[in-house]
N, C-alpha and C positions, 0 to 999 in steps of 0.2 A: 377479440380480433381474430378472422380466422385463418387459418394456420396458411402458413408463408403470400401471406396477399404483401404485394409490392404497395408500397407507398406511395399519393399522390393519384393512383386511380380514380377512376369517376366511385366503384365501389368501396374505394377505401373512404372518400368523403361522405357518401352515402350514410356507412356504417358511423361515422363520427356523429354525424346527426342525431344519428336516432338513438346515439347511448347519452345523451342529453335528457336529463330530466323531463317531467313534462309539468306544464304549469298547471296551478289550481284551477280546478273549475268555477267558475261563480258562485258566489252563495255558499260554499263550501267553509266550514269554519277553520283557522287557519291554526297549526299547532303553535302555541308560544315557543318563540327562541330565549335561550339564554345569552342575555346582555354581554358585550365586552370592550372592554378597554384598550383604546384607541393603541398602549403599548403592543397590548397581547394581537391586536392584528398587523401589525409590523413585524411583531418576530414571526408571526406565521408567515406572512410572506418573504420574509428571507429566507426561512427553512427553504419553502418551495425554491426560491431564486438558486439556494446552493444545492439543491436534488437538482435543476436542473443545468446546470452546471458541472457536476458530477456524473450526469448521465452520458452514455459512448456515442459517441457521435460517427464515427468510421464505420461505413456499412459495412465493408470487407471482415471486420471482427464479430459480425452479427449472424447469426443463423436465419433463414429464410423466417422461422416462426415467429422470432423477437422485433421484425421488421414492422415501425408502427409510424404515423405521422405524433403520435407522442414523445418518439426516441430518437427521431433523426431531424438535426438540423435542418436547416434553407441548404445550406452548403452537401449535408449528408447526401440529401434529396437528389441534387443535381450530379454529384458521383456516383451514383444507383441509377440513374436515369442515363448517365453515359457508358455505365457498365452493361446494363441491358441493352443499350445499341448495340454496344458491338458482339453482345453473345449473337443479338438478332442478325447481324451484317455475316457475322459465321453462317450460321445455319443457312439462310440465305444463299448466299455461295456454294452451298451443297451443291447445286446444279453447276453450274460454270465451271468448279473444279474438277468435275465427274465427268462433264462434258469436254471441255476444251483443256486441258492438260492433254487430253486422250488423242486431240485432233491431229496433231502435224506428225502422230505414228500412226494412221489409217492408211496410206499409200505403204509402209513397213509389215500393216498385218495382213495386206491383200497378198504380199510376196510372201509372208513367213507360213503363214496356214493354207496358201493356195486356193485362193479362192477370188473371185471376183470381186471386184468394188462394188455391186451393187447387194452383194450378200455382206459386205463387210458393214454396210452403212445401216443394216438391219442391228448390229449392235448399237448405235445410237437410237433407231427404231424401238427397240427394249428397254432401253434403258428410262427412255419418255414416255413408253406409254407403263409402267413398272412406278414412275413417277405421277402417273395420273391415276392412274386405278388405287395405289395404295392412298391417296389422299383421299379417295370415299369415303374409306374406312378407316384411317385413323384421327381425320378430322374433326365426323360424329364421337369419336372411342375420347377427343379431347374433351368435348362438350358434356360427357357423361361425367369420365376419371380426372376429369383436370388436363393442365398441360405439362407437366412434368414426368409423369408416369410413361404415358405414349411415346413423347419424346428419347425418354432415354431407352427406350425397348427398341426404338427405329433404327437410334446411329449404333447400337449392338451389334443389330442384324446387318446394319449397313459395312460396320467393319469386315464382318465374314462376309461377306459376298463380294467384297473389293477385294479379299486377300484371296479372294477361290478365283477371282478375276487373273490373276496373277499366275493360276499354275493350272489354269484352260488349256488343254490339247487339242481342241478341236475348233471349228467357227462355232459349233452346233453349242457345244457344251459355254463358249464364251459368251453365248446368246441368251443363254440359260440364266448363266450368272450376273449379267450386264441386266436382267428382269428383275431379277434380287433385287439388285442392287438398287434400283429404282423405286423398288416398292417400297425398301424401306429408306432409302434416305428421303422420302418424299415427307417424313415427317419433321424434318427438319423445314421444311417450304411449307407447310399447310398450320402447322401451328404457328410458326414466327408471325405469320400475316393475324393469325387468332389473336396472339397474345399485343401485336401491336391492336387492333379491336378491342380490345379489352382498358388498354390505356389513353387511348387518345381519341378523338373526335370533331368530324369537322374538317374544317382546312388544316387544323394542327397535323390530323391524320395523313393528310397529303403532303404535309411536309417532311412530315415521319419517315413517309416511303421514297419521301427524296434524299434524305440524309442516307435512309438504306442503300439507297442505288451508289451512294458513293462510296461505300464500307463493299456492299457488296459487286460493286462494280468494278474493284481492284482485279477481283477475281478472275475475271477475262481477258484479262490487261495480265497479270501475273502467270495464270495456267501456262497458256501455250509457250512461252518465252521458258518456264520450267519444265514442259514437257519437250520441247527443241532442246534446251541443254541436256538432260537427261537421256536424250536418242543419241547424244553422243559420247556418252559413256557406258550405257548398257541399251539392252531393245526394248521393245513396246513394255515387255512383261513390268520392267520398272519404274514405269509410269504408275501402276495398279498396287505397287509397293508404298511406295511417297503417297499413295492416296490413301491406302491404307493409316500408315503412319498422321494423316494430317485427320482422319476420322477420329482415331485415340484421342489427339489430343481435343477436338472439340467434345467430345462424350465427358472428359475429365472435366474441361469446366464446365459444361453445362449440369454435370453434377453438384460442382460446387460451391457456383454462383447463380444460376438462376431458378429464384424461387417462384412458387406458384402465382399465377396472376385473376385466375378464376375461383374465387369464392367458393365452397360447396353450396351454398344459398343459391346462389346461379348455375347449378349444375344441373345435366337432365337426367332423371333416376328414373325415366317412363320407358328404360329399356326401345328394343327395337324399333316399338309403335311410337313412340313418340320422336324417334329419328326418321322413321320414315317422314310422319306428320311434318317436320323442321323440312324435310326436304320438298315434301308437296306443294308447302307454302311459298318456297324460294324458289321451284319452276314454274309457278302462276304468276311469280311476277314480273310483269313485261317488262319494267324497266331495268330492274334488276338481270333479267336473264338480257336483256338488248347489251348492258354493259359486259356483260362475261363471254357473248359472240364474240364482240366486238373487240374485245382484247383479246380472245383467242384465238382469232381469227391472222391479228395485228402481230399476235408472236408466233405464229405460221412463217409471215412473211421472215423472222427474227432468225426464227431456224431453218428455213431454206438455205439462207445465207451460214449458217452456223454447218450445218451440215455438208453442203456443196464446196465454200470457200476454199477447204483443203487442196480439193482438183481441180478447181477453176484455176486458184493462181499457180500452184506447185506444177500442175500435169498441164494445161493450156498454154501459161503465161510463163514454165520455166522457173519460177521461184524455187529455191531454198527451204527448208524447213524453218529456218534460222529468220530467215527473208518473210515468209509469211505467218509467223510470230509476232513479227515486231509491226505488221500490218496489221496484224489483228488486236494488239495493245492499242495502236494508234485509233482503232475506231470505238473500242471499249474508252477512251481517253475523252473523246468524242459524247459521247455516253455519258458521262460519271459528270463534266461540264455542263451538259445540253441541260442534265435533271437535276443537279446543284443550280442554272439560270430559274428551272421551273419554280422549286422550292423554297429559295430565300426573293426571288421577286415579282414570279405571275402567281402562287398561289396567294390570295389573297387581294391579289389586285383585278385579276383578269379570270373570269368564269372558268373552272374545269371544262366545262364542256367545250368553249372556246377555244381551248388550248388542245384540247385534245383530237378536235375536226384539225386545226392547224396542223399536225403530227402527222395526221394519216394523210392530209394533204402531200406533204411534204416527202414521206414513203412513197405515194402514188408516184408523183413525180420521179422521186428517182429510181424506180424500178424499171418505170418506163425509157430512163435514159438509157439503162443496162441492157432493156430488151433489142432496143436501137443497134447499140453499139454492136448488143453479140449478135445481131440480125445481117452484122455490116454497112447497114444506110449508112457509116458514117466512115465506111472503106476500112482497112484492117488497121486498129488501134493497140497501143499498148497497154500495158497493164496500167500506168498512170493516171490513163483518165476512170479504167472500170473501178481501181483503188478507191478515187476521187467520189466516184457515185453511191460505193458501197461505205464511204466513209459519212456521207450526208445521211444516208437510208438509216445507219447504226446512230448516229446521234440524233433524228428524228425519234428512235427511241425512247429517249429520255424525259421526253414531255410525254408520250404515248402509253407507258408501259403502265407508272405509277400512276397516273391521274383516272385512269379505269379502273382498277386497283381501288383506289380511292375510295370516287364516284359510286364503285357495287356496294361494295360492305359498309357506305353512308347509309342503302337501304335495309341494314339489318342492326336491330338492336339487340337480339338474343342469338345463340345459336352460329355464334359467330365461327367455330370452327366446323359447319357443316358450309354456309356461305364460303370460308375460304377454302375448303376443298370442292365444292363445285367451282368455285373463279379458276382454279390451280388443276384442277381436271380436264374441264375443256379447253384449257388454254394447251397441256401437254400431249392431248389424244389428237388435236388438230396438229401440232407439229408434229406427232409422230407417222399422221396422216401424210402431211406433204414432206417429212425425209425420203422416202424412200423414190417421189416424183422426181424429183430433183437429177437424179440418177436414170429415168427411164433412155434415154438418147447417148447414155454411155458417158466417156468422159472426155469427151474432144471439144466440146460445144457448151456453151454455159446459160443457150436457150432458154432450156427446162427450171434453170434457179431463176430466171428474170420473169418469165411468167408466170410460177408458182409466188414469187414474192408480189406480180401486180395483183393479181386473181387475189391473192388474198385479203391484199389489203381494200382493192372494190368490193369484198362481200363485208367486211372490217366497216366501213363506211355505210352499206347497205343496211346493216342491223343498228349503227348507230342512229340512224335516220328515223327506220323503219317501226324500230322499240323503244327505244329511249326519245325519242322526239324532243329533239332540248330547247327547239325553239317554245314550245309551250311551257313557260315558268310556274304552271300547275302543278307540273308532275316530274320538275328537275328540284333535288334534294342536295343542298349544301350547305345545312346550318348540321348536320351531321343526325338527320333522326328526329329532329322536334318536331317537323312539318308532318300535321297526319297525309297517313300513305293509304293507298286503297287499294293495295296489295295483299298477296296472302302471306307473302313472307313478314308483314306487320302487325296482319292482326294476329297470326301464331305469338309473336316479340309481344303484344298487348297482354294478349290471354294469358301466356306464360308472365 
């Protein structure tokens, strides 16, 4: 068995397989057995009955290496499979707690370091594109080392650069460290999607990333309501403190629960050249790269509103820190419901792609209501109905986010942590693209966030169209990979 592979994998069954004897060939003469009595094969198998019965069934007492579908019960199984979600639901959350704890002291750091909101919001600008670049590279570095190695090198560096977060004198120097800071938590976000690749497939996979969104979708719901409480007891600096502290502790378990999930049989030892080659293959494929616009495009529009909502409600609309916390839980709530409806009863019922044109439908729609209102067609309104639109837009996410997600890394059967860092690259370089638009027109107006969330979501829809074409059931994959592809991201997955 090889060293800390999880149980119940596609390759842990694999490998069962093939340590199966193999039968005789024809014609082959056959060695004589020694006869035995009908007693003596009953007490053999009680032995076996009481080895197996004596064997540890509690994963938690097991070292990642000892972990086997020989040793671990039905019951084992499914306590290792819920302990892996929620390491996965952790790391996940690296973003939203990084992000949005940070949020309702952005009007605190424009005052404290003197400088403008639109240089302040360049520290979320660093910190996503720090999230996108480092997933290039540590995503292929999974595929070579495994996923456990990278990982724990990530949230390392990720600790010190949240605690250097913390004791920044300057915008310049906070900007510095808010790039860290992203580079390396970003392995926490580009393996998690690997290592679910690695276990599941198919719509299972779609439900996977549904159950994720609700582990990790506390996280946006919990940050800011922690980061409001916290500005009133210390300043922004201690927000970057508690994020520190909350890195610790996920680095600790992910040390000492979750074990390896890639094989070294499936590892890539062809050095650079053959990373590059994994990456060649997966920007030739149209449908593939049509699903990674598409959703990058789609969480553009995620973080316009991520990024703007601060000074739209607080600075336009008069909110509260406290006040636009509890708004922002409410649409994270919104969220974590909309992709819990996807996962326990359209996946499986109703086409991914299906659901996912409906999504971006539904973003279109209300972006365009926000653009209305903050246009005034509909004369000066309060914050209850823009609340109201940005509350739809954020649970349209929930079918949206995961089912793209899905849908890409359905077309990659190797190389699965070079695929999730391209999905997780272009999804963060475009958001960090449209933060800083968002801001162009200053902070009176909340224009600039309504049009950057339409625009983006019409190019979101444009490349689903345009590359993935789902209306032609040729070249839409959802039995998870069996369907031959005539991609280059497949035949690399073949060859290998």
């Amino acid at each position: 068995m090889p060293e800390g592979h999880i149980p119940g994998s596609a390759a842990a069954e694999s490998n069962t397989v093939a340590a199966e004897p193999e039968h005789a060939k024809p014609g082959a003469a056959a060695e004589p057995r020694p006869t035995r009595s009908a007693q003596a094969v009953r007490a053999t198998r009680a032995a076996r009955e009481t080895t197996a019965k004596a064997a540890p069934t509690n994963p938690t007492t097991l070292s990642p290496t000892t972990l086997s579908p020989t040793t671990l019960s039905p019951t084992a199984l499914r306590r290792t499979g819920l302990l892996v979600t929620l390491i996965l639901g952790g790391l996940t959350a690296t973003p939203p707690l990084a992000m949005d704890m940070y949020l309702p002291a952005l009007p605190e750091v424009t005052n404290s370091l003197h400088t403008p909101a639109t240089t302040v919001q360049l520290t979320l600008t660093a910190c996503l594109a720090g999230m996108a670049l480092g997933q290039l590279l540590i995503g292929p570095m999974s595929d070579r080392f495994g996923r456990r190695r990278p990982l724990l090198l990530g949230l390392a560096v990720y600790i010190v650069a949240t605690a250097l977060c913390a004791l920044a004198p300057t915008i310049e120097t906070l900007v510095a460290f808010r790039l860290v800071q992203g580079l390396a938590g970003s392995a926490g976000i580009v393996i998690a999607r690997a290592v679910v690749r690695d276990l599941y497939d198919g719509d299972a996979m779609a439900r996977f990333f549904s159950n994720l969104m609700l582990i990790s979708g506390v996280a946006p719901i919990v940050a800011p309501l922690i980061g409001g409480q916290i500005l009133r007891v210390t300043d922004w600096r201690g927000v970057f403190v508690v994020l520190t502290a909350i890195g610790i502790a996920l680095l600790a378990v992910v040390w000492a629960r979750l074990p390896e999930t890639l094989t070294p049989a499936d590892r890539h030892g062809g050095g650079i050249g053959e990373t590059l080659g994994a990456m060649r293959g997966l920007l030739t494929d149209r449908i593939f790269m049509g699903y990674v616009l598409a959703g990058g495009f789609a969480f553009a529009a995620l973080f316009a509103y991520i990024s703007a909502s601060p000074f739209v409600i607080q600075e336009i609309y008069g909110a509260s820190p406290q006040t636009f916390s509890l708004l922002f839980g409410v649409n994270s709530v919104g969220l974590v419901i909309v992709g819990q409806i996807n996962g326990k009863i359209l996946v499986g019922r109703v086409s991914l792609d299906k659901v996912f044109a409906v999504g971006l439908t539904i973003v279109a729609l209300s972006a365009t209501a926000l653009l209305l209102m903050s246009l005034g067609v509909f004369g000066e309104v309060g914050l209850t109905p823009v609340a109201a639109a940005l509350f739809v837009l954020m649970s349209a996410m929930g079918v949206t986010l995961p089912n793209t997600q899905a849908l890409a890394l359905m077309r990659v059967r190797h190389a699965a942590g070079s695929a999730s860092a391209l999905l997780g690259t272009s999804s963060f370089l475009i958001g960090a693209i449209a933060s800083p638009l968002v801001g162009v027109a200053g902070e009176d107006t909340a224009v600039p966030m309504a049009v950057v969330q339409l625009a983006s979501t019409l190019v979101a829809a444009a490349c689903f169209v345009a590359l993935c074409r789902p209306w032609n059931r040729r070249t839409t994959v959802e039995d998870g990979g069996s369907t031959p592809l005539s991609s280059g991201a497949d035949r690399m997955g073949e060859d290998s």
